[in-house]
C-alpha distance (Angstrom), angle and dihedral (degrees) to the residues before:
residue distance angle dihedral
X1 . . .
X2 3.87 . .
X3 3.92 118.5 .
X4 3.96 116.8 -168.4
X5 3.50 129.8 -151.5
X6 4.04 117.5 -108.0
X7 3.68 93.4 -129.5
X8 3.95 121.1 31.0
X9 3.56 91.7 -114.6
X10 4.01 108.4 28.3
X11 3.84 121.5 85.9
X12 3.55 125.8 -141.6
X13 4.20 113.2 -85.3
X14 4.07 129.3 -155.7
X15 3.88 103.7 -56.8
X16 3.28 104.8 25.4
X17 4.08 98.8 70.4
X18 3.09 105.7 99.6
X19 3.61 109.7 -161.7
X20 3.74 147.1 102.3
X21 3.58 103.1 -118.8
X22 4.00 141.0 16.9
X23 3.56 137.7 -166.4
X24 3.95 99.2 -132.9
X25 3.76 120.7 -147.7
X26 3.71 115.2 -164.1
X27 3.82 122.3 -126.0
X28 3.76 93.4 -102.4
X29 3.76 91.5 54.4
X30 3.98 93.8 -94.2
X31 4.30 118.9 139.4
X32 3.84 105.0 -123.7
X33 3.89 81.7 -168.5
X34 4.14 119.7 -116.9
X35 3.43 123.7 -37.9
X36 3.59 148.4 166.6
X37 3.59 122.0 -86.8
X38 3.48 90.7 -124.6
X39 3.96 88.7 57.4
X40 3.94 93.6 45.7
X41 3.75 93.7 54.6
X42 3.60 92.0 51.5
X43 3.78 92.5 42.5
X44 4.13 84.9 46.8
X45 4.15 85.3 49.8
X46 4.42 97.5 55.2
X47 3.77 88.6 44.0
X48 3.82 87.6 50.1
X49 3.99 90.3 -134.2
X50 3.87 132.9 116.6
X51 3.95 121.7 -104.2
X52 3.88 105.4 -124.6
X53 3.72 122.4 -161.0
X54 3.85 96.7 -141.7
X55 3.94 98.0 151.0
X56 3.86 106.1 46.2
X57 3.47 99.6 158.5
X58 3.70 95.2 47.5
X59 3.59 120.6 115.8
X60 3.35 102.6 -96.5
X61 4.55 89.3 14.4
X62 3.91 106.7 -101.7
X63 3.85 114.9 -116.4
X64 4.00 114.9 178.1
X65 3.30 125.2 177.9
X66 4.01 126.4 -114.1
X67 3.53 144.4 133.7
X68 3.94 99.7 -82.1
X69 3.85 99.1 -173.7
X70 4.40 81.3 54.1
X71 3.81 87.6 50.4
X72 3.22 104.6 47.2
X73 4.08 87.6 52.7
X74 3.42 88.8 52.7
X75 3.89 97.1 53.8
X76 3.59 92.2 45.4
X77 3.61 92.4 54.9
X78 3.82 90.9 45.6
X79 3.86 86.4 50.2
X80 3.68 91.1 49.4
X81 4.26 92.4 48.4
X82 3.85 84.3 51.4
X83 3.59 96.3 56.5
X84 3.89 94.4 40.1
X85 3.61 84.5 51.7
X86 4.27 94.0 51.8
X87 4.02 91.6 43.4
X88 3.75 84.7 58.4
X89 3.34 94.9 51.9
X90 3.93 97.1 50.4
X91 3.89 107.3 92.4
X92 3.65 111.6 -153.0
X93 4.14 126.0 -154.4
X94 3.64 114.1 -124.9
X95 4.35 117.0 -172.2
X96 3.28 123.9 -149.8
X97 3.75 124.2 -170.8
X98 4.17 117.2 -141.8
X99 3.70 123.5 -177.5
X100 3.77 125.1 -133.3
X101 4.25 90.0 -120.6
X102 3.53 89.0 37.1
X103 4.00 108.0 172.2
X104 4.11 115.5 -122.2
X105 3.91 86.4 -121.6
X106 3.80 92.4 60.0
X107 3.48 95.4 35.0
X108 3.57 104.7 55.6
X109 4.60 82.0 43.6
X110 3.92 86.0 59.4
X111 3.99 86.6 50.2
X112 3.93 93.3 49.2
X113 3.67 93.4 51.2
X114 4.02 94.8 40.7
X115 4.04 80.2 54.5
X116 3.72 90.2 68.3
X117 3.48 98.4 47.1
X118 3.34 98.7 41.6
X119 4.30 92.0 49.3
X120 4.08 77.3 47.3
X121 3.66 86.0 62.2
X122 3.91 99.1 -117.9
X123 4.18 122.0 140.6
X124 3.38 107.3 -117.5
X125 4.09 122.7 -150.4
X126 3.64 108.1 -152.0
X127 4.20 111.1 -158.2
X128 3.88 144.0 -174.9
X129 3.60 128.0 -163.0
X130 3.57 109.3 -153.7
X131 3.74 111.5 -153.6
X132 4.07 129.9 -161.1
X133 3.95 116.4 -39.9
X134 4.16 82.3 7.6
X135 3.80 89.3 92.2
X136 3.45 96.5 65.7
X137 3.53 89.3 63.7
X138 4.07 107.8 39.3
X139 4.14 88.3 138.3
X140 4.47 75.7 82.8
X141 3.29 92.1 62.0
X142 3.32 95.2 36.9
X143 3.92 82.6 60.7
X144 3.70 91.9 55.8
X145 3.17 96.4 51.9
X146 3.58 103.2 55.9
X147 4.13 90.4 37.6
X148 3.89 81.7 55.1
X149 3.43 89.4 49.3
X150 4.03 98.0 42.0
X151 3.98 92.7 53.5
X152 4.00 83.4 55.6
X153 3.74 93.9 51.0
X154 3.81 100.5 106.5
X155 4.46 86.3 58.2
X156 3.75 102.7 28.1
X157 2.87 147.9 48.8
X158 4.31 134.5 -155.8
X159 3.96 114.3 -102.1
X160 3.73 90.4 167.5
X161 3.60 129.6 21.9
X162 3.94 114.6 -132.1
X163 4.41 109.6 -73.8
X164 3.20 131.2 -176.7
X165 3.74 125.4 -121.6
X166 2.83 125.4 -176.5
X167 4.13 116.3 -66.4
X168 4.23 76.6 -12.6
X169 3.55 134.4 71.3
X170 3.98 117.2 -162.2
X171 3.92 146.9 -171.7
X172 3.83 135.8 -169.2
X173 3.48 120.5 -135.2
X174 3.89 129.5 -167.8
X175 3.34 138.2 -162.1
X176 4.00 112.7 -102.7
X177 3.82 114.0 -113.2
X178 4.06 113.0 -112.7
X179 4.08 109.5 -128.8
């Protein structure tokens, strides 16, 4: 006999088990041996905890007894830990567009705001667009590029050296990795 959970991640409490007999596991992880369900929930009400169904398809169901309203804060704040912990992990890409005659003014804004994604830990893909007689010269932008990526030595590093593309020339950077 197979007995489901009402919610996908809620367990069955005190009155709603419904069946004859439980193996009862004490709140310090000690078997208080089989008992009625009758006996459990009165065992569950002198210790002043709840009777949790956490083995249902045990043979007889496992019941044990705990503070459910404590547990359920704790798993939710495991839960939450685990998904801080996978965010982190995620890298994200962030472009940012440079100009062959790029002005020191906007150049050195485009390095402050690559600081803060790079100490964020994101890749960054640094590109120029070379327009009209700008293709003959590419070896500028090729310049800016690896200026762009010399005044971010001390916090990144190069994945990808500067490539052209096309009408675009492009470099990874990443993040540096704190010893």
């Amino acid at each position: 006999m197979f007995y489901i959970a009402n919610s996908k991640n809620n367990l069955l409490i005190n009155e709603q088990i419904k069946v004859p007999q439980v193996l009862v596991i004490g709140p310090n992880g000690e078997q208080t041996g089989v008992k009625t369900i009758k006996d459990a929930l009165t065992l569950a009400n002198y210790a002043g905890l709840d009777l949790v169904l956490i083995g249902p398809n045990g043979n007889p169901p496992v019941c044990k007894l705990m503070d459910y309203n404590k547990y359920k804060y704790e798993k939710s704040k495991k839960e939450k830990e685990a998904l801080k912990k996978q965010r982190a992990s995620l890298q994200e890409l962030k472009e940012f567009r440079l100009s062959p005659s790029i002005d020191v003014g906007d150049f050195e804004t485009k390095i402050k705001q690559v600081t803060k994604y790079l100490e964020k830990g994101d890749k960054i893909k640094v590109t120029i667009r070379f327009r009209g007689r700008q293709m003959a010269h590419t070896e500028l932008g090729q310049d800016v590029l690896l200026r762009f990526a010399d005044r971010l030595k001390d916090i990144a590093e190069i994945e990808s050296q500067p490539k052209l593309d096309g009408k675009n020339m492009f470099m990874l950077l990443m993040p540096k990795k704190v010893k």
